[in-house]
N, C-alpha and C positions, 0 to 999 in steps of 0.2 A: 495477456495481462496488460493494462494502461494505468501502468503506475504515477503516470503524469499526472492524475488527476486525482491519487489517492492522499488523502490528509497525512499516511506517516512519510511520505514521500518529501524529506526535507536537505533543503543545501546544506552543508557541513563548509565555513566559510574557510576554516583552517586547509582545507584537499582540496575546497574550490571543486565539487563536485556532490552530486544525489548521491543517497541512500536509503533505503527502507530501515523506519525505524523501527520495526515490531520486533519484542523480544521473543522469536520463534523458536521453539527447540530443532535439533539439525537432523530429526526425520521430518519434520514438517518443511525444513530448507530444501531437501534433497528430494523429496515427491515433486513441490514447487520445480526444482529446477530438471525434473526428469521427464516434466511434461504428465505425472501421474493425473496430475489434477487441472480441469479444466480454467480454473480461474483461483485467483487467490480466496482463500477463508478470512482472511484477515480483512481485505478490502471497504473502506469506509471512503465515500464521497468526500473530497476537500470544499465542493460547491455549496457555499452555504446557502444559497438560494434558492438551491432544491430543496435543502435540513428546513427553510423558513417556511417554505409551498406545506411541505408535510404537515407543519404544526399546525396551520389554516386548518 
């Protein structure tokens, strides 16, 4: 997973730290974190640059 680069992947300035902000349900949390699943489902490019290339 390269959550670095995903758009819900936002600073929380209160914890001074990431979190993912999708609202997952907690079998979809626990597949994610059991490795069932290759990549996340969720996963949206924060690179708008790429979203701008696409529209062309």
């Amino acid at each position: 997973m390269n959550c670095e680069y995903c758009c819900f992947y936002e600073y929380d300035e209160d914890d001074e730290a990431y979190y993912c902000s999708v609202d997952m349900d907690e079998d979809d949390y626990a597949r994610l974190m059991q490795g069932h699943l290759k990549s996340c489902p969720y996963f949206q490019s924060g690179d708008e640059y790429q979203i701008v290339k696409h529209q062309m």
